[in-house]
N, C-alpha and C positions, 0 to 999 in steps of 0.2 A: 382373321385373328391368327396370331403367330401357335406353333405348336406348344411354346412355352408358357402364352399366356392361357391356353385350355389346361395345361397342367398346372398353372399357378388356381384359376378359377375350379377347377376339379377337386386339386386338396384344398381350398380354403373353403370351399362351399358345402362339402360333405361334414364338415368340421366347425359351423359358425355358429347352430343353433347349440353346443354345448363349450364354445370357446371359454366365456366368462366363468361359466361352473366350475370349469376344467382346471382355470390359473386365477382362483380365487386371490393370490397374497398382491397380485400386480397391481392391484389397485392405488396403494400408497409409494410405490414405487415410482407410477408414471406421474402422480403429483410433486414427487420430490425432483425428478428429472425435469417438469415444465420448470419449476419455480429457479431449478438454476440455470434454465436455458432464460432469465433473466428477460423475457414480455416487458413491455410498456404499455399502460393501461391506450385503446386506441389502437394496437398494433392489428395488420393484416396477416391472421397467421391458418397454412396447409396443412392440414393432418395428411401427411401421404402414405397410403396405403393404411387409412385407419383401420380395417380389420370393423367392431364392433362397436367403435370411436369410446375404447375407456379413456384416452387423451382430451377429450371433447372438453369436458367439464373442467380439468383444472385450466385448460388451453382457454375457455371462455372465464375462468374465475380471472386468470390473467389479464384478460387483452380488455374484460370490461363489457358495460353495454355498449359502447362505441366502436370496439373494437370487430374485425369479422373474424369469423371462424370459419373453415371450410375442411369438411372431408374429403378426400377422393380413393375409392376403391376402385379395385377391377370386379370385385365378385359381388355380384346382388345377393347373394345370401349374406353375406357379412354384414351389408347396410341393412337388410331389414332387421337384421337381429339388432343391429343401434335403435333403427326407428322401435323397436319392441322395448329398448331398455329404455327410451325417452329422451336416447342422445339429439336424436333430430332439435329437440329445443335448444341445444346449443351451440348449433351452427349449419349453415346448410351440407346437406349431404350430397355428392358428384357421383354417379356413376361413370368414372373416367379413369383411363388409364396413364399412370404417371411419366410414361417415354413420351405423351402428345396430351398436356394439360391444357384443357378450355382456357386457357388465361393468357393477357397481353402480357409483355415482355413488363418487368418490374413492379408487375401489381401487386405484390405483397413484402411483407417486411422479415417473415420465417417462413421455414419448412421444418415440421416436426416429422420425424419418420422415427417408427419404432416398430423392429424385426423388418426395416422395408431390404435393407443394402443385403442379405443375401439369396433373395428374391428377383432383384436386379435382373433381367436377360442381357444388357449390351450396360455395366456400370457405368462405364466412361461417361457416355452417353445419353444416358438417364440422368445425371447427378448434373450435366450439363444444361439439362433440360427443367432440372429442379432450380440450377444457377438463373436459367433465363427468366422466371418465373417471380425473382427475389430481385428487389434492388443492391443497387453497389453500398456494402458497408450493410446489409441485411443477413440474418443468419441463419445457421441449417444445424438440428439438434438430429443424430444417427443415436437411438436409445432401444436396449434392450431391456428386461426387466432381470432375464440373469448374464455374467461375465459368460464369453469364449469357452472357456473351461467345461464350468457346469454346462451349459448349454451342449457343447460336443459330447460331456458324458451322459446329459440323457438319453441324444438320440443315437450311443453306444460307437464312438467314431473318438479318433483321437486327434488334437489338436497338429496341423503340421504349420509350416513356415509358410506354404503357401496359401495360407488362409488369408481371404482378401481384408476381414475385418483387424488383421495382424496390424499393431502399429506403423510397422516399416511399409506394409503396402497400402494402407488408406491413407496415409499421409499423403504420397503421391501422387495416388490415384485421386484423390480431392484436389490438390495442387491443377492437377491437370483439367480438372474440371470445372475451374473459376472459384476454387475455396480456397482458402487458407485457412488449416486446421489449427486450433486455440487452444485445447486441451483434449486429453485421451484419457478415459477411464477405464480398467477390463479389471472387474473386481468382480468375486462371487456373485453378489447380492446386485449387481448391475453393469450393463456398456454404455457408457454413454460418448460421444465427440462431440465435439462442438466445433463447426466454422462457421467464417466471417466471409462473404461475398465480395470478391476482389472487383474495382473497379475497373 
């Protein structure tokens, strides 16, 4: 395991049995963000890097009983704390990391990721690998529960230009990675992108 992903697993793990407590409002946030990443009942869709899988339920209200849901973490404390909240009923949960996904090339229809992209160790590369995972004409929801902004001012740091989540650089940087980005949102109250999987 790379040195980034024991510090990705170190802070997320010291930190999962009081994640939910801690960002009580996200809840309605991450239901508004599925529902405009706009599911089709039947759809195959990744929670990447679900954290505690609060995505889990609107992501299964979405895709139906037909539909699959899937988590994937790197940190076993994050998943047991889903399995503890009940999320495991809505879809299977992965101990896996999202740079080398258990999954054949185009076996799902989305990737939902929310706080995954500045996380990322190698972006490009990763987002390429989330591309390999989704079919052509399939699509990938980047969702935070707060905008750039707020987010940089909680953890007391100021926003610069070379912020990957900047519009000017994840355009690109998706571009290059088999997306074609659809819309941009960087609002207080939420981030959300949305692309479409270039054939």
């Amino acid at each position: 395991m790379s040195e980034d992903h024991t510090h990705v697993q170190e802070f997320f793990g010291v930190r999962a049995a009081d994640w939910d407590r801690k960002f009580p409002e996200d809840g309605p946030a991450f239901a508004t963000a599925v529902a405009e990443f706009g599911l089709r009942p039947g759809d195959r869709v990744l929670d990447a890097g679900c954290g505690t899988g609060r995505a889990l339920t609107p992501l299964r209200a979405a895709v139906g009983p037909d539909g699959l849901v899937l988590g994937a973490d790197l940190t076993p404390q994050m998943l047991a704390a889903a399995q503890r909240a009940g999320r495991a009923a809505e879809g299977a949960l992965l101990l896996a990391d999202v740079a080398r996904l258990p999954l054949r090339d185009g076996a799902l229809d989305a990737v939902f990721a929310a706080g995954l992209v500045a996380h990322l160790p190698d972006p490009g590369a990763n987002l390429r690998e989330l591309a390999r995972v989704v079919r052509p004409g399939g699509r990938l929801a980047l969702f935070h529960p707060i905008g750039r902004a707020a987010l940089a001012a909680r953890h007391g740091r100021e926003l610069t230009a070379e912020d990957m989540r900047a519009e000017h650089n994840l355009g690109p940087l998706l571009a290059g990675s088999g997306w074609e980005m659809t819309s941009y949102a960087d609002e207080d109250a939420r981030f959300l992108v949305l692309a479409v999987r270039r054939p």
